[in-house]
Residue, then its C-alpha position, 0 to 999 in steps of 0.5 A: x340825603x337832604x328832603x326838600x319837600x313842598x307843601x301845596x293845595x289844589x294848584x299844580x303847575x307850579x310845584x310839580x314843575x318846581x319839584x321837577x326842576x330841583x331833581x333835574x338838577x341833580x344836585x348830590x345829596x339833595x331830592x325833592x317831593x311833595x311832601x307827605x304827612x302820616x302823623x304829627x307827634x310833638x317835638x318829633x322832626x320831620x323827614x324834610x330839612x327844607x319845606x316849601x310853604x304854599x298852604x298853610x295860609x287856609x289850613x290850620x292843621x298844615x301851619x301848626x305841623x309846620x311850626x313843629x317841623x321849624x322847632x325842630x330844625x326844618x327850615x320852612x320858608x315861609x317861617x311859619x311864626x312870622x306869617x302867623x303873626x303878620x297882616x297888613x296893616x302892621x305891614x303899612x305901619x312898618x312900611x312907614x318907617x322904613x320910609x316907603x311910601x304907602x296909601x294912607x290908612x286907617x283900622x276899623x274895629x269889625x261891624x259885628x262883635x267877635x263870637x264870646x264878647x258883648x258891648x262891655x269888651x269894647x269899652x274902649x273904643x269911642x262910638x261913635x267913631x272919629x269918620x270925619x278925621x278919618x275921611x279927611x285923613x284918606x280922602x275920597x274915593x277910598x278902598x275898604x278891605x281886610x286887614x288880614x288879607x284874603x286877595x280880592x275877596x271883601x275889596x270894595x271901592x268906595x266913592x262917597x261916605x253914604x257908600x262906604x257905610x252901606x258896605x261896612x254894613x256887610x262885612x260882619x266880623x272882619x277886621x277892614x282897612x280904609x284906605x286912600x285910593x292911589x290912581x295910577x299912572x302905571x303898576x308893577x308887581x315883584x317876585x321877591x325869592x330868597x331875599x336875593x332874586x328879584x323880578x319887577x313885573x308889569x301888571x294891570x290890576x283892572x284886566x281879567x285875572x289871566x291877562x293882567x301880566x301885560x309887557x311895554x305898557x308903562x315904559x318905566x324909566x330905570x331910576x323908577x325901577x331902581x326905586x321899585x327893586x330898592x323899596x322891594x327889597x328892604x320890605x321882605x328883607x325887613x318883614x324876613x319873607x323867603x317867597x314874596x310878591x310886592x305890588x307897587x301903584x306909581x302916581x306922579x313917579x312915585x311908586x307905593x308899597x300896595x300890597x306886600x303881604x303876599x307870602x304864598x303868591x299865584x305863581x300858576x302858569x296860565x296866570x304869569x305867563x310862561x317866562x314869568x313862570x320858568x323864572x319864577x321856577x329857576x330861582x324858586x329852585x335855586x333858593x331850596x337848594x341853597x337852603x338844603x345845603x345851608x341847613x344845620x341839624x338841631x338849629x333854627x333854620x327859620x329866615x328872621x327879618x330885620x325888624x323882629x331881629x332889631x326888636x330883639x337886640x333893642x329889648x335885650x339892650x334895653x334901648x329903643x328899636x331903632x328904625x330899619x336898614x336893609x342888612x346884607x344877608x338876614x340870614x347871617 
């Protein structure tokens, strides 16, 4: 019997109705559940060969058991080691050289110093710092918020220098982005599952939570949607995210990347709406299916992205990594 097990925090409409749908399936061999942990022992394997991730982001303890199940052969969607070591800057930054549009942004070191270090840990960093290349750079207004993530918590939007100062003030240890503001002309969000099932979605970022999934707003032609699902999928299929949302601002028919770092999304019924949802729910369904019948005892059944599987190849050639293009299938 293959073990789909799904891992989740206080939300409930969507895995229980995930869990629901694969056993409804009936799929032979293959059983879903939430999955239950009563010890974590090293090097041991885990009774799960598919785990859906959808926690670990704000659990520790969940990410480093998460780590010992994929050693072990369970294939973790997302792969645990990725997420770890992914945020948003390096996000931008790769996002450049897939040549995908994204806002222009800088990194700024943290207001406060770290807990152990002093003014000898930064010796080099310049202070003050370069502002003003910076602000030429981005432009105002701008958008201050961290690098690391954490939804709309510590975003701040900034029209003036003064202001942006006054804020950076507040922010303590966090590592932020400085980032140009892209007004918008229209806004779409994409569910990206498994690399293969895409969902371009009309969103309004400045409505209340529950109604920002709005339908026939934007009137988007279809080479801007062809754009948007281009771009969407050479991001996750670069970054190797099983389940991911990539959020696109268009100015002037451009779409920018704005935010792709998103591998455990509000997926909540009374977020997304209902046919938002049962799709969300059928391709979620089907990737842990296919994942479960994929699965090979004793292997990596991790999903590794083009950029870390270039990175590889280039060091092992001793060539330069090479700029990235979408693969067929980064599982292969």
């Amino acid at each position: 019997m293959k073990r789909i097990g799904i891992l989740h925090g206080m939300e409930r409409s969507f895995p229980d109705a995930l869990i629901q749908r694969i056993n409804e399936k009936n799929e032979p061999g293959i059983v879903a559940e939430l999955v239950k942990i009563d010890k974590c022992m090293q090097g041991e394997a885990t009774d799960y060969h598919v785990i859906l991730d959808r926690i670990s982001q704000d659990v520790p303890f969940y990410r480093a058991f998460l780590k010992n199940a994929a050693l072990n052969g369970t294939a973790v969607l997302n792969n645990p080691f990725w997420w770890s070591a992914d945020e948003k800057f390096f996000n931008n930054c790769l996002a450049t050289r897939l040549g995908i549009p994204v806002p222009k942004t800088c990194l700024l070191p943290s207001n406060q110093w770290p807990d152990d270090t002093s003014e000898a840990s930064f010796r080099n960093l310049s202070m003050p710092l370069d502002w003003d290349s910076m602000f030429q750079y981005t432009g105002l207004p701008v958008y201050m918020k961290p690098h690391a993530g954490g939804g709309w918590k510590n975003v701040f939007q900034l029209d003036t220098k003064d202001g942006f100062f006054q804020s950076h003030q507040t922010t303590g240890q966090l590592v932020m982005l400085l980032q140009e503001e892209i007004k918008f002309d229209s806004y779409f969000r994409v569910y990206c599952i498994g690399l293969k099932d895409i969902r371009i979605m009309e969103y309004e970022p400045r409505n209340p939570h529950h109604l920002r999934y709005v339908h026939n707003k934007f009137n988007a032609d279809q080479k801007l949607l062809d754009t948007i699902y281009d771009y969407s999928m050479r991001l996750c299929e670069a970054l190797g995210y099983d389940f991911n949302t990539v959020e696109f601002a268009v100015r002037d028919g451009i779409p920018y990347a704005i935010d792709f770092c998103n591998p455990a999304p509000d997926a909540d019924l009374n977020s997304v709406g209902q046919e938002n949802f049962d799709w969300v729910i059928e391709s979620a369904a089907n990737m842990c299916i296919r994942r479960a019948k994929a699965h090979k005892e004793n292997a990596d059944n991790l999903t590794w992205g083009t950029y870390m599987k270039n990175a590889t190849l280039g060091m092992a050639s001793g060539n330069p990594i090479p700029r990235f293009t979408p693969s067929e299938n980064v599982n292969q």
